[in-house]
C-alpha positions, -999 to +999 in steps of 0.1 A: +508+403-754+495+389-720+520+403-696+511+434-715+470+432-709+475+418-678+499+452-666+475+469-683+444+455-663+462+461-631+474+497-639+434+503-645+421+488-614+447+504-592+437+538-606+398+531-599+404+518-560+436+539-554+427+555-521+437+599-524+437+623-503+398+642-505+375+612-513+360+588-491+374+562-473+366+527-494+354+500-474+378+469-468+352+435-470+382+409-471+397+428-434+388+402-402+392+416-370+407+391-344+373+386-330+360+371-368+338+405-376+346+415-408+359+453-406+334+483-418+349+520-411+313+534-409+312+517-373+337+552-368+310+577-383+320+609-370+356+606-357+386+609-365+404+576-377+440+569-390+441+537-412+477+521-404+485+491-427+512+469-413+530+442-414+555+419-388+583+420-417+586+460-419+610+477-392+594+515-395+559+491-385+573+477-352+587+514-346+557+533-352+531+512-331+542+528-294+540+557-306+506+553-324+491+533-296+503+562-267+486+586-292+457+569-295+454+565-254+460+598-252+433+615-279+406+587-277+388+610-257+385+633-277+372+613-304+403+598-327+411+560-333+433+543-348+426+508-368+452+488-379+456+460-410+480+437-411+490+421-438+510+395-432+503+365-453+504+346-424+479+361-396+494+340-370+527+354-372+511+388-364+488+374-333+525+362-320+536+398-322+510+412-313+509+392-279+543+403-271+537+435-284+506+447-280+483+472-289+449+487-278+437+502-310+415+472-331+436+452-354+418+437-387+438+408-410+434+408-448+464+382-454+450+382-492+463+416-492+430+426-507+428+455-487+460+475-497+449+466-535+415+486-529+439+511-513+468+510-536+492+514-509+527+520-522+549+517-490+551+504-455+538+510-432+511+531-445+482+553-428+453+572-442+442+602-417+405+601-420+384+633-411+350+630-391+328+628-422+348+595-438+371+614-463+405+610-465+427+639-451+461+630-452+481+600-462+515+589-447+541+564-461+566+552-440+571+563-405+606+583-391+609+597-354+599+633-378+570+621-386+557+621-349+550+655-345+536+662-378+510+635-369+499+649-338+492+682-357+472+666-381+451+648-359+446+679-334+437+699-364+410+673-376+395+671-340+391+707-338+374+708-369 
């Protein structure tokens, strides 16, 4: 009877913070950027943002982040940006990464994972293309060479809107 209200309970609250194409984008309150500022997406009122939750134990992560940070350089311009949450339970793991790797799109840390419960997000890595007004365009699980182009399209059609 427990395991039952307790499925029941998270079934519920995943289907009131699940994160969907056409509504806004929910705010993440746990998320820490490196710098200790807790993370609040209306800092990027008016462009376009992708949401890219990641982690230093997913493959398709470590593949997608040259490609999403040469993106990024190249269409910051023109008013797109790319923030990052990793999720690793253990943050420092992820600043070791990141220093070998790194990135210049802002990276947040909800090692609580209380962020991808607000979002319900079902694989890894995975990004939420945000339009200019805060809703949620497009949402991406996974990343495959593929998916590169249809990405770019996405985020050239949200510009020119």
């Amino acid at each position: 009877m427990k395991k039952t209200l307790i499925l029941i309970a998270v079934l519920l609250s995943s289907a009131v913070h699940a994160a969907k194409e056409g509504e806004v984008l929910p705010q993440c309150p746990d998320a820490i950027y490196g710098n200790q500022d807790r993370l609040d997406f209306t800092a990027y009122s008016g462009k376009v943002v992708l949401v890219d939750f990641w982690a230093t134990w997913c493959p398709p992560c470590k593949k997608s982040m040259p490609f999403l940070n040469s993106l990024r350089n190249e269409l910051i311009n023109q008013g797109f940006e790319i923030v990052a949450i990793n999720v690793d339970e253990n943050s420092e793991e992820a600043k070791h990464y990141l220093a070998r790797n790194p990135v210049d799109y802002p990276i947040a840390f909800d090692p609580n994972g209380k962020c991808p419960g607000i979002f319900d997000v079902k694989a890894m890595p995975s990004s939420y293309l945000v339009d200019k007004s805060g809703k949620i365009r497009h949402v991406h699980l996974g990343f495959r060479d593929e998916d590169q182009s249809v990405l770019r399209e996405q985020i050239s059609a949200l510009l020119a809107e």
